[in-house]
PQR file with spaces between the fields and no chain letter, atoms N, CA, C, O and H, PARSE charges and radii, in Angstrom:
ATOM       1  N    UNK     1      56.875   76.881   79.376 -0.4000 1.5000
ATOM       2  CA   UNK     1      56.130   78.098   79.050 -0.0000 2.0000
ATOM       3  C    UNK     1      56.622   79.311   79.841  0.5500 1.7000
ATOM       4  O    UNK     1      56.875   80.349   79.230 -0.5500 1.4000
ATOM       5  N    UNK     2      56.770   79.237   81.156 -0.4000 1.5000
ATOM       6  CA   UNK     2      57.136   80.030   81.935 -0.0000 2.0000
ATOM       7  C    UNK     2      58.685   80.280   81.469  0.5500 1.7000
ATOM       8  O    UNK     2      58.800   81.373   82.023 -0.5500 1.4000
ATOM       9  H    UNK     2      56.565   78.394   81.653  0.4000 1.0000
ATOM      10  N    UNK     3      59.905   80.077   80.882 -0.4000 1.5000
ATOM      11  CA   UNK     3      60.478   80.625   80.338 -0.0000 2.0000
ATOM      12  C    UNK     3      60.598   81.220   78.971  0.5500 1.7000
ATOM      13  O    UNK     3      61.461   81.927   78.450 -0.5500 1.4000
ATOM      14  H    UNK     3      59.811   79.189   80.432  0.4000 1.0000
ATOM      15  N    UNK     4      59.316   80.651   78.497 -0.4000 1.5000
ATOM      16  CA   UNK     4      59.139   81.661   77.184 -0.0000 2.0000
ATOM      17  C    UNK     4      58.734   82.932   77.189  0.5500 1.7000
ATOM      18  O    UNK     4      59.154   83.869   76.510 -0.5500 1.4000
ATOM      19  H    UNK     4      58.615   80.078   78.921  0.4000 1.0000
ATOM      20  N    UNK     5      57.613   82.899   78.262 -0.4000 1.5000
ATOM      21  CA   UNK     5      57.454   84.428   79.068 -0.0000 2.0000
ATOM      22  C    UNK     5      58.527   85.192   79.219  0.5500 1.7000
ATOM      23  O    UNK     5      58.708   86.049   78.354 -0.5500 1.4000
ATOM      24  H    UNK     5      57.272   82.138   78.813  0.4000 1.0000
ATOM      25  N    UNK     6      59.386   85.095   80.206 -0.4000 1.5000
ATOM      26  CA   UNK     6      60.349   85.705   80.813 -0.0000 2.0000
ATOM      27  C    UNK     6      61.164   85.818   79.413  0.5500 1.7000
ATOM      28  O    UNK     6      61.506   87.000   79.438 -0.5500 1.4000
ATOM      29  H    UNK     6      59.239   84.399   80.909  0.4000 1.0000
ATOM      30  N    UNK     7      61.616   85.329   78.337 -0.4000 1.5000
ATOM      31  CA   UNK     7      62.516   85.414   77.248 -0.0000 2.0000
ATOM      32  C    UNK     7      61.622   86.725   76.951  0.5500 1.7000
ATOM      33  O    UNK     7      62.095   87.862   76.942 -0.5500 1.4000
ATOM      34  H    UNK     7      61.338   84.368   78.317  0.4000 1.0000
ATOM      35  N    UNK     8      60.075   86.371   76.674 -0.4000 1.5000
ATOM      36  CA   UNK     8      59.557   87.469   75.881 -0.0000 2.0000
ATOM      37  C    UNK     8      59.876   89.146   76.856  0.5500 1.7000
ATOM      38  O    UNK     8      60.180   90.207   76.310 -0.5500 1.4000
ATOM      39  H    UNK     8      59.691   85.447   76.681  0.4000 1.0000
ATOM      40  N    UNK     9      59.747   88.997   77.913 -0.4000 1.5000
ATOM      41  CA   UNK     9      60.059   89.882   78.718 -0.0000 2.0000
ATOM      42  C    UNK     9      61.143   90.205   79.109  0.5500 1.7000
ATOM      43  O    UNK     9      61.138   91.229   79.792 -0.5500 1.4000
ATOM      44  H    UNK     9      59.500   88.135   78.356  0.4000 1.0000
ATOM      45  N    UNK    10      62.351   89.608   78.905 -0.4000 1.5000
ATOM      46  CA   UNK    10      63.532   90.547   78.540 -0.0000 2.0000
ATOM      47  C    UNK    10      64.516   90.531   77.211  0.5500 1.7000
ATOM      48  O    UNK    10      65.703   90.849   77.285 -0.5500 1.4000
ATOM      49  H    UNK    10      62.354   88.777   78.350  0.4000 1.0000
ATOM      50  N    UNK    11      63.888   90.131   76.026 -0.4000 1.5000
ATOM      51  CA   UNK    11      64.404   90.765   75.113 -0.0000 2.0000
ATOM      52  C    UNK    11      63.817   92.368   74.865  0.5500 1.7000
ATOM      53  O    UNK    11      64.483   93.238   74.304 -0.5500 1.4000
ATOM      54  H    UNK    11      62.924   89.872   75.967  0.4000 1.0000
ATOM      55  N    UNK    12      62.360   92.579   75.432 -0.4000 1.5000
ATOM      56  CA   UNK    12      62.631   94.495   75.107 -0.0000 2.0000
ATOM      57  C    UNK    12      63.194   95.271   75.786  0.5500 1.7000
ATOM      58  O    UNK    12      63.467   96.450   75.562 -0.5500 1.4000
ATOM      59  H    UNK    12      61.819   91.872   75.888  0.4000 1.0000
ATOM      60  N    UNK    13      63.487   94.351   77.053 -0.4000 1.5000
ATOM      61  CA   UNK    13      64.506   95.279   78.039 -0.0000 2.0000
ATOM      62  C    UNK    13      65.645   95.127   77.778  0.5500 1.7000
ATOM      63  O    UNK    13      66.392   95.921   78.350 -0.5500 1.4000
ATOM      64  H    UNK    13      63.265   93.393   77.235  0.4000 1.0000
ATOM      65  N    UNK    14      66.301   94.114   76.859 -0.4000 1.5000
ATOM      66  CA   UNK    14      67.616   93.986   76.886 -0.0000 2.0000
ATOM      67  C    UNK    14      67.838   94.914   75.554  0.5500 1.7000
ATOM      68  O    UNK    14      68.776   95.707   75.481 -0.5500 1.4000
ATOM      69  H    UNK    14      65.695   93.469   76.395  0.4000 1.0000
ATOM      70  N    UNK    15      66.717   94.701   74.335 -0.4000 1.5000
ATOM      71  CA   UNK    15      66.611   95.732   72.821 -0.0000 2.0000
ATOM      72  C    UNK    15      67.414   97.121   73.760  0.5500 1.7000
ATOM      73  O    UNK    15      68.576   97.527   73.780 -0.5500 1.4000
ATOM      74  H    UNK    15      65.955   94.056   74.394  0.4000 1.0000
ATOM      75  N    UNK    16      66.088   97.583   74.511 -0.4000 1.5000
ATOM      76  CA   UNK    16      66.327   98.954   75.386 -0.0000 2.0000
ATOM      77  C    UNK    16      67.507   99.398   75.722  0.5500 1.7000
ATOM      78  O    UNK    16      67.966  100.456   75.294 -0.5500 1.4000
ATOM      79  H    UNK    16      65.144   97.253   74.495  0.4000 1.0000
ATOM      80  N    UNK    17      68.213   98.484   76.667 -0.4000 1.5000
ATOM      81  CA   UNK    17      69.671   98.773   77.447 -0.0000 2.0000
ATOM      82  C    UNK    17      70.495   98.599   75.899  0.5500 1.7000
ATOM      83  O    UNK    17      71.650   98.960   76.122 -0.5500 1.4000
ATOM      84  H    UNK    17      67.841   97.623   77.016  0.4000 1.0000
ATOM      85  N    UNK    18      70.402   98.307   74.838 -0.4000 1.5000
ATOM      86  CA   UNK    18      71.482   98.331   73.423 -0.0000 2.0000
ATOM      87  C    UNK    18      71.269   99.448   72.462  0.5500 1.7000
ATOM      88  O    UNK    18      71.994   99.743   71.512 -0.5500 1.4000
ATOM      89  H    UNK    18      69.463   98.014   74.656  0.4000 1.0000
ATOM      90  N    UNK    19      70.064  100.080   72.884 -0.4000 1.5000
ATOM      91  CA   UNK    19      68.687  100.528   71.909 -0.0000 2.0000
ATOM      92  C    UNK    19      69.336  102.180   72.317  0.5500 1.7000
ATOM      93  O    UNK    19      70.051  102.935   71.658 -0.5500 1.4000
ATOM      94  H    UNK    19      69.475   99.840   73.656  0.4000 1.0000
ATOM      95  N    UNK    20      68.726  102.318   73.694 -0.4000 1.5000
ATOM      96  CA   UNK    20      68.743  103.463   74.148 -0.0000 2.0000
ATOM      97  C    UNK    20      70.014  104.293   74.403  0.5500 1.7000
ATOM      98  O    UNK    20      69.722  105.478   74.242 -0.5500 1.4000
ATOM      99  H    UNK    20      68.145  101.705   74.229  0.4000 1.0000
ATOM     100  N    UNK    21      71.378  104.135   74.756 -0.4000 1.5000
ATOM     101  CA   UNK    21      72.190  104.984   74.431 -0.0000 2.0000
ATOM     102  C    UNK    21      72.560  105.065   73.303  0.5500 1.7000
ATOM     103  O    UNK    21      73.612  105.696   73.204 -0.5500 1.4000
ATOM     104  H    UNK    21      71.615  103.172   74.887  0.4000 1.0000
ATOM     105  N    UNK    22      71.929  104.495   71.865 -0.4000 1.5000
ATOM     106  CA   UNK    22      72.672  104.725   71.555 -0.0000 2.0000
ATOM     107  C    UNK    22      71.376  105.718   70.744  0.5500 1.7000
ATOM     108  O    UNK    22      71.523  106.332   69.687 -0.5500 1.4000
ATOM     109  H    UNK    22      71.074  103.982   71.945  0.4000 1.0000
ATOM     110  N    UNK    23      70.813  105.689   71.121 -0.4000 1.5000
ATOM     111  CA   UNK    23      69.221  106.873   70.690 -0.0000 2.0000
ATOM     112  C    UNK    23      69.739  108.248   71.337  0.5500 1.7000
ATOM     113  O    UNK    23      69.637  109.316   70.733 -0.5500 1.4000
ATOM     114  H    UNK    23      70.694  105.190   71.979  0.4000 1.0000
ATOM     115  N    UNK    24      70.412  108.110   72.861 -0.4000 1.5000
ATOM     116  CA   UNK    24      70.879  109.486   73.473 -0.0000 2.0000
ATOM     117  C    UNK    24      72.150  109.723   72.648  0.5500 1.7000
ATOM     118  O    UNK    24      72.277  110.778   72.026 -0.5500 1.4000
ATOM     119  H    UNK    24      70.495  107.242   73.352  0.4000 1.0000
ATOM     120  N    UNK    25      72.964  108.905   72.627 -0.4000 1.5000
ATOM     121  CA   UNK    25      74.218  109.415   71.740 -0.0000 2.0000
ATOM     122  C    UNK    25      73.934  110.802   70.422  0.5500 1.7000
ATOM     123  O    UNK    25      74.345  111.944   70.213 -0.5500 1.4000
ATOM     124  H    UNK    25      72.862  108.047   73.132  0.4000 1.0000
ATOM     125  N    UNK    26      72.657  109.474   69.581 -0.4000 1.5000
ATOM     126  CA   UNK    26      72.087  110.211   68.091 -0.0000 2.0000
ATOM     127  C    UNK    26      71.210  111.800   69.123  0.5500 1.7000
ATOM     128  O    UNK    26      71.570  112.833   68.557 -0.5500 1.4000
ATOM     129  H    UNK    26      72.324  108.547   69.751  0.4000 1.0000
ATOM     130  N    UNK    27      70.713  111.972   69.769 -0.4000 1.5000
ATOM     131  CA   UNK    27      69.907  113.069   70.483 -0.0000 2.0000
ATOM     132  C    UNK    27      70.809  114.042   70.695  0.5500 1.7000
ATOM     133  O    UNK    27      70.684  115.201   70.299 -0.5500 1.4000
ATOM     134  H    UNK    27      70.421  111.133   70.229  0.4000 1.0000
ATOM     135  N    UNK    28      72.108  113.421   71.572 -0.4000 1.5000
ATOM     136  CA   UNK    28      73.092  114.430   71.740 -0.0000 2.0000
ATOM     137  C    UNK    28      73.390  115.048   70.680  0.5500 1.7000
ATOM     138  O    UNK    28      73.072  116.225   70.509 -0.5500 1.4000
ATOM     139  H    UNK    28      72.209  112.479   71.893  0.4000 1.0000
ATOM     140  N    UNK    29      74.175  114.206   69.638 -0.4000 1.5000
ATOM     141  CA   UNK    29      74.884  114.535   68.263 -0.0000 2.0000
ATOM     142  C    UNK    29      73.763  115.925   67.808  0.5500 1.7000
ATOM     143  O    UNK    29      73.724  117.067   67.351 -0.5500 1.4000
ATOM     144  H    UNK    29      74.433  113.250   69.777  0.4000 1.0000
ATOM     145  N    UNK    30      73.160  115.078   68.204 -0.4000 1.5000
ATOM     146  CA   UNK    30      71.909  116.523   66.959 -0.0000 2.0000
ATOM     147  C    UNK    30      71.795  117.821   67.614  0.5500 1.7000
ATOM     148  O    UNK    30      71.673  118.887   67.010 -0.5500 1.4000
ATOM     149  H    UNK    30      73.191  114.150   68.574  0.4000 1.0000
ATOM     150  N    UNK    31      71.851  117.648   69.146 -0.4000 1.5000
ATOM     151  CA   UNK    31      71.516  118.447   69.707 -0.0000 2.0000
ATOM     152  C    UNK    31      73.144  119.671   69.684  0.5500 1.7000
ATOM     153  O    UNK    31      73.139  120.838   70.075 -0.5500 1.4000
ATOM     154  H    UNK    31      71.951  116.783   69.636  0.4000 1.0000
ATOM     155  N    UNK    32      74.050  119.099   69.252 -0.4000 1.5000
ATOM     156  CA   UNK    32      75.256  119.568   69.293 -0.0000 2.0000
ATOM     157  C    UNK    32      75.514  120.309   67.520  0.5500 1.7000
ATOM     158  O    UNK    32      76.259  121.217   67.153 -0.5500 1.4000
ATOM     159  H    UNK    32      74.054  118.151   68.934  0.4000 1.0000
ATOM     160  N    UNK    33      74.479  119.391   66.698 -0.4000 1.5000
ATOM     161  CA   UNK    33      74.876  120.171   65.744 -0.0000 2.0000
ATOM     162  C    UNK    33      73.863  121.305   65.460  0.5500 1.7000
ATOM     163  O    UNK    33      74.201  122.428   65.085 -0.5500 1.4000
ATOM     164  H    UNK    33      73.874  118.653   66.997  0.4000 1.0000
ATOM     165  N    UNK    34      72.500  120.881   65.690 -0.4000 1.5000
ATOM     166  CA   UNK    34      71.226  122.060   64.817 -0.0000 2.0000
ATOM     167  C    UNK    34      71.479  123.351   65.633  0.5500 1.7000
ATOM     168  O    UNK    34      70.955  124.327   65.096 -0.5500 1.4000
ATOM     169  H    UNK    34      72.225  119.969   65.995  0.4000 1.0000
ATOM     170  N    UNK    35      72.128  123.620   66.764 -0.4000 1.5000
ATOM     171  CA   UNK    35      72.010  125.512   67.407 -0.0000 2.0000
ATOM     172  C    UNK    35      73.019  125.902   66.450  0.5500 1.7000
ATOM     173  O    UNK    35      73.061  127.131   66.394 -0.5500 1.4000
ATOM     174  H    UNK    35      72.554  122.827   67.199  0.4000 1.0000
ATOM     175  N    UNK    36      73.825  125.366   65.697 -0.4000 1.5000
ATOM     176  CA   UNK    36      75.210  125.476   64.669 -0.0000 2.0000
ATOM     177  C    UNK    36      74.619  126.302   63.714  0.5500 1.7000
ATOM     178  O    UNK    36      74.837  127.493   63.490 -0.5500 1.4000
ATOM     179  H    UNK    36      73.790  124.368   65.743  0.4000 1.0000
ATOM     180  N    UNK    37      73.387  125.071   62.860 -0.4000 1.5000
ATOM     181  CA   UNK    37      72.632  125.426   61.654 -0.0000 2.0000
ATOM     182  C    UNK    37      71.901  126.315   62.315  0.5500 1.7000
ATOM     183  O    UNK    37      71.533  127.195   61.537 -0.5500 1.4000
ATOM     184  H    UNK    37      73.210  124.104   63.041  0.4000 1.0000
ATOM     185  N    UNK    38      71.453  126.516   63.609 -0.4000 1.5000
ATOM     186  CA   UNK    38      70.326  127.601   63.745 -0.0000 2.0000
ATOM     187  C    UNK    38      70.799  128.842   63.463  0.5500 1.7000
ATOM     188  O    UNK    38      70.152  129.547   62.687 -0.5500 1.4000
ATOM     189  H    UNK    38      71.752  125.801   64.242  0.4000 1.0000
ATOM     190  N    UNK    39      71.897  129.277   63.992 -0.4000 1.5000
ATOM     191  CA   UNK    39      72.376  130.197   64.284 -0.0000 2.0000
ATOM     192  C    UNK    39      73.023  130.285   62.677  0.5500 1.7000
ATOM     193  O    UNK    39      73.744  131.228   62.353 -0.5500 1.4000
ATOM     194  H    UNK    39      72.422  128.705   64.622  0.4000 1.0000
């Protein structure tokens, strides 16, 4: 049981560390294109 816990508790941290740059990547991108379209 006690490693089913710990599985459950780092697959959202591991989702996260795969998850999250590539969420900043998409943030950047956008952020690089919409002052383009703003302007």
């Amino acid at each position: 049981m006690p490693c089913v816990l710990m599985f459950s508790i780092a697959e959202p941290t591991l989702l996260l560390i795969v998850v999250e740059p590539s969420l900043l990547y998409v943030t950047y991108d956008g952020a690089e294109i919409v002052p383009v379209v703003g302007s």
